[in-house]
C-alpha positions as a Markdown table, in Angstrom:
| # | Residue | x | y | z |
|---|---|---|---|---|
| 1 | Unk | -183.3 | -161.7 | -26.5 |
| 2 | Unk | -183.5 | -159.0 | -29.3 |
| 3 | Unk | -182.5 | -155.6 | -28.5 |
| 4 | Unk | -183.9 | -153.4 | -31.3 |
| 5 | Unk | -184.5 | -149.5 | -31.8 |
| 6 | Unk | -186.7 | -148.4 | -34.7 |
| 7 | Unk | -188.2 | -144.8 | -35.8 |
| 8 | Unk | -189.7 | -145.2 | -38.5 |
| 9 | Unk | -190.9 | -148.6 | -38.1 |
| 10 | Unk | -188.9 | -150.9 | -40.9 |
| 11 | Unk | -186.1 | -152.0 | -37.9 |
| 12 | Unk | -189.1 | -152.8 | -35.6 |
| 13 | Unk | -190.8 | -155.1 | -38.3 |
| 14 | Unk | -187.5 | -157.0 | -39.0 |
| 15 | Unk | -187.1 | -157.1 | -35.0 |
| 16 | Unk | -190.8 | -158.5 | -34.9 |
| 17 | Unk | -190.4 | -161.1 | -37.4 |
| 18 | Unk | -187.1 | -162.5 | -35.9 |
| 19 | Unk | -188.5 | -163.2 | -32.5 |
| 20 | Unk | -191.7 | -164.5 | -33.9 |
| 21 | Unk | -189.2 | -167.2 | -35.6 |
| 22 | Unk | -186.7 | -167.5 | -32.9 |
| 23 | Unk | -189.3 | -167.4 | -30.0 |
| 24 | Unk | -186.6 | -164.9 | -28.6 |
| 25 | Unk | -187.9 | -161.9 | -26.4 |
| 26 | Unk | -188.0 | -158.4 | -27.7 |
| 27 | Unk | -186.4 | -155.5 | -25.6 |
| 28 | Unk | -187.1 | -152.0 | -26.7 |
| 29 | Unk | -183.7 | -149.8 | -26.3 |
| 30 | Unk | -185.5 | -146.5 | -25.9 |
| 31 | Unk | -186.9 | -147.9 | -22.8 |
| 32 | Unk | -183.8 | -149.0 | -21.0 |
| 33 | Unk | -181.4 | -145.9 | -21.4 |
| 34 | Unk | -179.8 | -144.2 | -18.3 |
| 35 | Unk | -179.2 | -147.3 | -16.2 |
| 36 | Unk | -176.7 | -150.7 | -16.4 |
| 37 | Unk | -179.0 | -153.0 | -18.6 |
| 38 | Unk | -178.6 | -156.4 | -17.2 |
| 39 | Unk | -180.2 | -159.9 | -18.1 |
| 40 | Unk | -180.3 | -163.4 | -16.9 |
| 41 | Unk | -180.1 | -165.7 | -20.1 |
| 42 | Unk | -181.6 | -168.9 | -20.9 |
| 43 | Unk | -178.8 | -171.6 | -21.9 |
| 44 | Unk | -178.7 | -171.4 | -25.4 |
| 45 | Unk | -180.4 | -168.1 | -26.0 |
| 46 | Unk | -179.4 | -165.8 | -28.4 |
| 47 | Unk | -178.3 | -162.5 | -28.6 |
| 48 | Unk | -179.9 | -160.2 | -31.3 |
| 49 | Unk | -179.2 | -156.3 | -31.8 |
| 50 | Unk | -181.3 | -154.8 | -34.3 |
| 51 | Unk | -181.4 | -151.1 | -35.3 |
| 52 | Unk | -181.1 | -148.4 | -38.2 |
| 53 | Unk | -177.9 | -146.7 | -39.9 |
| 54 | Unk | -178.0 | -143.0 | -38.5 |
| 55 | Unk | -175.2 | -141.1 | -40.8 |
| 56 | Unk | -173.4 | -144.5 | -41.8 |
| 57 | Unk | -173.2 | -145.3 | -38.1 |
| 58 | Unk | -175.2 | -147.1 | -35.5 |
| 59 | Unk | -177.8 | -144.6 | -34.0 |
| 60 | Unk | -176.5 | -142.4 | -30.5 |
| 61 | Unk | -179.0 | -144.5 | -28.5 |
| 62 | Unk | -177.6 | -148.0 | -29.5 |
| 63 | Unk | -174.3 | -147.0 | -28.5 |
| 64 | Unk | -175.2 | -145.4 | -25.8 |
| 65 | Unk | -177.2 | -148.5 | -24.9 |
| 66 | Unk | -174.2 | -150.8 | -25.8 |
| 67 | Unk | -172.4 | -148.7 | -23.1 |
| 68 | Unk | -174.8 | -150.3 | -20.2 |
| 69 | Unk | -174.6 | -153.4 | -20.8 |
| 70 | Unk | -173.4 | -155.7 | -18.1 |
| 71 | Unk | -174.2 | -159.2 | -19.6 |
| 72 | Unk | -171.9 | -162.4 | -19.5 |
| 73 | Unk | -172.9 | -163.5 | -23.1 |
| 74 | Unk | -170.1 | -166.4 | -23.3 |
| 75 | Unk | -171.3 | -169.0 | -25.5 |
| 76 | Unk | -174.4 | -167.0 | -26.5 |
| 77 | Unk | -174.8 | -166.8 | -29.8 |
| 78 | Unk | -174.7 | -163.0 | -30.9 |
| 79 | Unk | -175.4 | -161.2 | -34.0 |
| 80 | Unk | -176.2 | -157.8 | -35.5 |
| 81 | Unk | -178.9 | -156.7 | -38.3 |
| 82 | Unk | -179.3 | -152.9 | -39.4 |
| 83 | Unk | -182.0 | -151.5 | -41.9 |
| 84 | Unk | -180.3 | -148.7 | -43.9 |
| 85 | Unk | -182.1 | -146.5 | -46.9 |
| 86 | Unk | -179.4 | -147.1 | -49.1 |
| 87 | Unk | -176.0 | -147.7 | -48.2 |
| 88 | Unk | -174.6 | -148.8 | -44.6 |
| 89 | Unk | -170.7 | -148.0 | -44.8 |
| 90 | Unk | -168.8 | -149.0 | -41.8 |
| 91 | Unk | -171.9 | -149.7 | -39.1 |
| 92 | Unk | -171.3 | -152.4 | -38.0 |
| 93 | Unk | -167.4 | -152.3 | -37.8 |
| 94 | Unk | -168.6 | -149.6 | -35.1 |
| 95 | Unk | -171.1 | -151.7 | -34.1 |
| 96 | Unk | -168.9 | -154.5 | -33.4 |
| 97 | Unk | -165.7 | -152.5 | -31.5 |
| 98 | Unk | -168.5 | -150.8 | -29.1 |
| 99 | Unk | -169.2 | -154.6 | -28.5 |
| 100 | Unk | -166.0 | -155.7 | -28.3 |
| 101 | Unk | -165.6 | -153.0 | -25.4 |
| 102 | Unk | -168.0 | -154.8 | -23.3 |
| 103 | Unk | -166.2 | -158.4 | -24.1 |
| 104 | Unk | -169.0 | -159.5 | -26.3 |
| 105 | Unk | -168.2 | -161.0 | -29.2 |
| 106 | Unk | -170.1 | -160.5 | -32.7 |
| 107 | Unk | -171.0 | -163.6 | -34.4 |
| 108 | Unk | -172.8 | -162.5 | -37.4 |
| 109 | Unk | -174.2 | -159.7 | -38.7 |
| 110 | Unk | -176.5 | -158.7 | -41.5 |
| 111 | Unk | -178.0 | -155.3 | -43.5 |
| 112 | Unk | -181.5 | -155.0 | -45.3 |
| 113 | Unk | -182.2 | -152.1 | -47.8 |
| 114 | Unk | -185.8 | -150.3 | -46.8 |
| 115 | Unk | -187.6 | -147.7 | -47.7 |
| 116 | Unk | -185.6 | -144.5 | -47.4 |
| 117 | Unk | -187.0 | -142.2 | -44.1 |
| 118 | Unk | -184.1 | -139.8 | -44.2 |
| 119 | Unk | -185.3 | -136.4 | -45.4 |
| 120 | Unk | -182.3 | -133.9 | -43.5 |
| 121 | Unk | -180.4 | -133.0 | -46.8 |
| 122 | Unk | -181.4 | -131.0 | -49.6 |
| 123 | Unk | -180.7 | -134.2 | -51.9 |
| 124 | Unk | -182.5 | -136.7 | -49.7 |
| 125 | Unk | -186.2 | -137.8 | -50.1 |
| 126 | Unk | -188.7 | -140.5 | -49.6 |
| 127 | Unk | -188.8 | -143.5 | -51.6 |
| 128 | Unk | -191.9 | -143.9 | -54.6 |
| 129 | Unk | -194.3 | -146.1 | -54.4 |
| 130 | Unk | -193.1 | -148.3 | -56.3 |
| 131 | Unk | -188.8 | -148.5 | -55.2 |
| 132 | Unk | -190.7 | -148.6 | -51.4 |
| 133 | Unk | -193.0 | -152.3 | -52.5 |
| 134 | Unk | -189.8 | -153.2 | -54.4 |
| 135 | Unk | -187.4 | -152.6 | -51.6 |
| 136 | Unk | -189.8 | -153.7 | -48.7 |
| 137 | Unk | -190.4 | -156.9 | -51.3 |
| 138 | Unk | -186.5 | -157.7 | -51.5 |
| 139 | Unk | -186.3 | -157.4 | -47.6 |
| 140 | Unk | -188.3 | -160.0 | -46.9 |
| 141 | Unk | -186.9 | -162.6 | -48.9 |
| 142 | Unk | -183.6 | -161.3 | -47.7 |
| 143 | Unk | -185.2 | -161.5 | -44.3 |
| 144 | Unk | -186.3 | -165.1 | -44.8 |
| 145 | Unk | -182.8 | -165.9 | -45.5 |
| 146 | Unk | -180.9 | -164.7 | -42.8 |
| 147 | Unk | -183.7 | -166.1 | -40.4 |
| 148 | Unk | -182.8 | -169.3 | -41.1 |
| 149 | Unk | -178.9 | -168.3 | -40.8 |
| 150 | Unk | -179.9 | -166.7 | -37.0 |
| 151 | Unk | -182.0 | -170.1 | -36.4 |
| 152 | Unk | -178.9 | -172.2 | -37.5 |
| 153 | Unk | -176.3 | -170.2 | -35.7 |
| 154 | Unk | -174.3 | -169.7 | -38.4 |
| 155 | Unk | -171.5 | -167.8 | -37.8 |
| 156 | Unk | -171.6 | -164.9 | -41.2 |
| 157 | Unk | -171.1 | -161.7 | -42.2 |
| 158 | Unk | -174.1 | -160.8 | -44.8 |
| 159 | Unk | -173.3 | -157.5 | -45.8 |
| 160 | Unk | -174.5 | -157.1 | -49.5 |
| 161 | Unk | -175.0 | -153.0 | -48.7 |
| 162 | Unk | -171.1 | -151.5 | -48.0 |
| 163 | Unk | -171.0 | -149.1 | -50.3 |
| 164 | Unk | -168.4 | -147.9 | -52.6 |
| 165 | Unk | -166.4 | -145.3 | -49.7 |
| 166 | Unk | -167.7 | -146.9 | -46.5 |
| 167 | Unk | -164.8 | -145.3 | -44.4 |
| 168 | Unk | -164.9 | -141.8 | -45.9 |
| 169 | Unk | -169.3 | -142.0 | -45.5 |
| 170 | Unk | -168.8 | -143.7 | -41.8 |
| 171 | Unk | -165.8 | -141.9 | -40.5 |
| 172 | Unk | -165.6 | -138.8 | -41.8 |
| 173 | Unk | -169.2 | -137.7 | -43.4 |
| 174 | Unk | -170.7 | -139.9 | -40.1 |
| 175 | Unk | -168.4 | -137.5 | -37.8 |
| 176 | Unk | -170.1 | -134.3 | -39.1 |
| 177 | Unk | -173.0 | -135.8 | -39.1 |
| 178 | Unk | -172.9 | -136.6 | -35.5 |
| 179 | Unk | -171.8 | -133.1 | -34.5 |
| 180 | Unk | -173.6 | -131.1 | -36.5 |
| 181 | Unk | -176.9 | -132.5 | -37.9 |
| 182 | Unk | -178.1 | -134.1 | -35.1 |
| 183 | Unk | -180.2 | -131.7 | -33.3 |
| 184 | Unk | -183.8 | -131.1 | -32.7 |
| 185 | Unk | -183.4 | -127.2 | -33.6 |
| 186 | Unk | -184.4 | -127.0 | -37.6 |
| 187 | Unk | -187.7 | -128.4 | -36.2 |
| 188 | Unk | -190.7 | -126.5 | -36.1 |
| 189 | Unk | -194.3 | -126.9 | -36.9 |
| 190 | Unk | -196.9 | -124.7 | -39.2 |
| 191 | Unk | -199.8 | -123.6 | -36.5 |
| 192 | Unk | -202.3 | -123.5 | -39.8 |
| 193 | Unk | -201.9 | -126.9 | -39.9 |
| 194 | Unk | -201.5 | -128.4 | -36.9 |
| 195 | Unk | -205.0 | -130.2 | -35.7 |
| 196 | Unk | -202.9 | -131.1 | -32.3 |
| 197 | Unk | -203.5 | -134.2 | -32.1 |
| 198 | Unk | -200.3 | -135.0 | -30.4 |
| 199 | Unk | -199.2 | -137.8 | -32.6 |
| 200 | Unk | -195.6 | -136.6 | -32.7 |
| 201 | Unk | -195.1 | -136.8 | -29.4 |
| 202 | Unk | -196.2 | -140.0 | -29.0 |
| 203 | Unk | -194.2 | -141.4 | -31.7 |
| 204 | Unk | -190.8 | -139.8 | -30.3 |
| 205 | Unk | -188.6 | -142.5 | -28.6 |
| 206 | Unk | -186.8 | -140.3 | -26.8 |
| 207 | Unk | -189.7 | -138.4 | -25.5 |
| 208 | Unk | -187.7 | -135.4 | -26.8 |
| 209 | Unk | -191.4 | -133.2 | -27.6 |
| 210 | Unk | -194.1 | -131.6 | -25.3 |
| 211 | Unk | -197.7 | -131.6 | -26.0 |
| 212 | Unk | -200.1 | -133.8 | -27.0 |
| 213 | Unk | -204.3 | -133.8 | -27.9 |
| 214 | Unk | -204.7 | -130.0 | -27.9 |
| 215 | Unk | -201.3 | -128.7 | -27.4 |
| 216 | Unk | -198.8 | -127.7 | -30.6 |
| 217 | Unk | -195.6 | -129.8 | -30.7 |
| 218 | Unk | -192.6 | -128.0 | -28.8 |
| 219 | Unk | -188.8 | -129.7 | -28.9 |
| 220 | Unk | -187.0 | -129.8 | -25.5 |
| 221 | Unk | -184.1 | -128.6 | -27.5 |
| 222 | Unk | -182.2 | -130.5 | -24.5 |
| 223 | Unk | -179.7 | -133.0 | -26.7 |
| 224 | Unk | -181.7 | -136.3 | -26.9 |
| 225 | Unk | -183.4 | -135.5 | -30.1 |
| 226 | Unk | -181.9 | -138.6 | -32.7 |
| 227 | Unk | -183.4 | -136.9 | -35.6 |
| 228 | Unk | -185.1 | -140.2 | -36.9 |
| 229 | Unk | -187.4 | -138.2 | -37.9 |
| 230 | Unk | -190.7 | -139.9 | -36.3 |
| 231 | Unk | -192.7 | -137.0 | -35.4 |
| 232 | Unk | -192.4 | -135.5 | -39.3 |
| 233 | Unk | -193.4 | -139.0 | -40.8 |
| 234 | Unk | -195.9 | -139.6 | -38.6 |
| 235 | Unk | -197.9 | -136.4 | -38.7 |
| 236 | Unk | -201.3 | -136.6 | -40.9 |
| 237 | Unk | -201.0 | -133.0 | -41.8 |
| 238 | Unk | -197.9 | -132.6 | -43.1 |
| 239 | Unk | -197.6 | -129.4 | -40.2 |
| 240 | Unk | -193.9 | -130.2 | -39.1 |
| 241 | Unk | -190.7 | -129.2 | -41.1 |
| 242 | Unk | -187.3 | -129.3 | -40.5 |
| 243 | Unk | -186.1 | -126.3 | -41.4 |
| 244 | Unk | -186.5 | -126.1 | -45.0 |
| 245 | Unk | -184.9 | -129.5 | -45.9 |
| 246 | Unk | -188.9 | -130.9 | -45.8 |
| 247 | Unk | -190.3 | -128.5 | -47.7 |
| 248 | Unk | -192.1 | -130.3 | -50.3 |
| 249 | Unk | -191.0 | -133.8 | -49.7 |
| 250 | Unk | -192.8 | -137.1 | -49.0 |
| 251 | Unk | -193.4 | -138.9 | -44.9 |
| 252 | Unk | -193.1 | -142.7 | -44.7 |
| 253 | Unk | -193.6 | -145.0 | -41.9 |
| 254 | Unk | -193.5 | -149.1 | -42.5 |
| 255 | Unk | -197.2 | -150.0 | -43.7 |
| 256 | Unk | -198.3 | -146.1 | -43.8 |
| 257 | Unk | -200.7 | -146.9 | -46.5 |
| 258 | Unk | -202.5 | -150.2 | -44.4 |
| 259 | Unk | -201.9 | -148.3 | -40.1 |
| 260 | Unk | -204.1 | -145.3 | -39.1 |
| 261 | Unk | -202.5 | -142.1 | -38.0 |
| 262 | Unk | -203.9 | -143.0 | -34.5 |
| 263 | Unk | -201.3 | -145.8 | -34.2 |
| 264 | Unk | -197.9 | -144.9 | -33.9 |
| 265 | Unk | -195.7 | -147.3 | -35.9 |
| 266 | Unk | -192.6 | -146.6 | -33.4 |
């Protein structure tokens, strides 16, 4: 199985390609939340977990996830592969004590660079055109590679994306980050240019917005809200912000420029 989480849509590609190689099942996280997960394995299968770095950290909802499990995974196979913007600090040394805490061990584990979805800080944007083809370019070849590592069962640690200060970004800058800029309460959306379409709430994993075709946008404001930013990426008229860190920067989803706003690339 592959247990993935994806906003933007770059962790949901790299989740898509691994099970079309490894003939592995895809589980959606998002849909699983609030209840033990558990699930009966084939002998031999693997165990994939594939998500994106929230704040130098594995995103709320993958740990939160992690917390359910109830699996026996002895002599499964297990391994880890984030999608980060940039860098991805210390993710999956998180990544891999939250496992530990359920007895499952970590085998391997590997990062891919994509295009950068982040837009919550004054000094954080969208990718151009061309860094996005060049970065979505490098991640499949990286891809290719560590497919045939999964296939293989080698047991590695491909982790090319550290950083220079992955313990001051993942324990310290990811601790404020947590407490302080994940909320749903900078959002808000411009009525002049909102064509209601309800796009954005269809998009949001967490189900964290009201509305839909003929209704405005409205935040439940009630803690689920991951900030992956979804609904502002996803909306053809540019009509949400978030506070004003957005103002005036780009939207991305994977393959925005080949998917129609009228299918959600969650």
């Amino acid at each position: 199985m592959i247990c993935y989480f994806s906003g933007t849509g770059n962790t949901k590609w790299a989740a898509t390609q691994l099970a079309e190689a490894t003939g592995d099942r895809l589980i959606y996280i998002p849909e699983h939340i609030g209840k033990p997960f558990v699930y009966e394995f084939q002998e031999g299968e693997r165990i994939g977990f594939c998500f994106p770095v929230h704040g130098w950290r594995p995103p709320r909802i993958v740990r939160q996830f992690i917390s359910q499990l109830q699996l026996n995974a002895d002599e499964h196979y297990t391994y880890a592969l984030c999608t980060a913007g940039d860098t991805i600090g210390e993710t999956i040394d998180i990544f891999e004590q939250d496992l530990a805490c359920k007895g499952i061990k970590l085998d391997a584990a590997f990062s891919l660079i994509m295009p950068e979805s982040y837009v919550g800080l004054p000094f954080m944007d969208v990718d151009n055109s061309k860094n996005e083809k060049k970065k979505c370019s490098q991640a499949a070849d990286d891809l290719s590679i560590y497919t045939q590592d999964i296939l293989n069962r080698r047991k590695v640690k491909a982790l090319p994306h550290i950083g220079r200060w992955p313990k001051i970004n993942s324990r310290l800058i990811g601790e404020i980050f947590v407490k302080k800029l994940i909320t749903d309460k900078p959002f808000h959306v411009d009525s002049a240019k909102c064509i209601k379409c309800g796009i954005c709430a269809k998009v949001c994993p967490v189900h964290n917005i009201e509305g839909g075709t003929a209704h405005e946008p409205q935040w439940k404001r009630n803690g689920t809200c991951l900030v992956c930013f979804a609904c502002y990426h996803h909306c053809p008229r540019h009509a949400i912000e978030y506070g004003r860190q957005t103002k005036h920067k780009g939207q991305y989803f994977f393959n925005h420029d080949r998917c129609a706003h009228s299918k959600p690339n969650i």
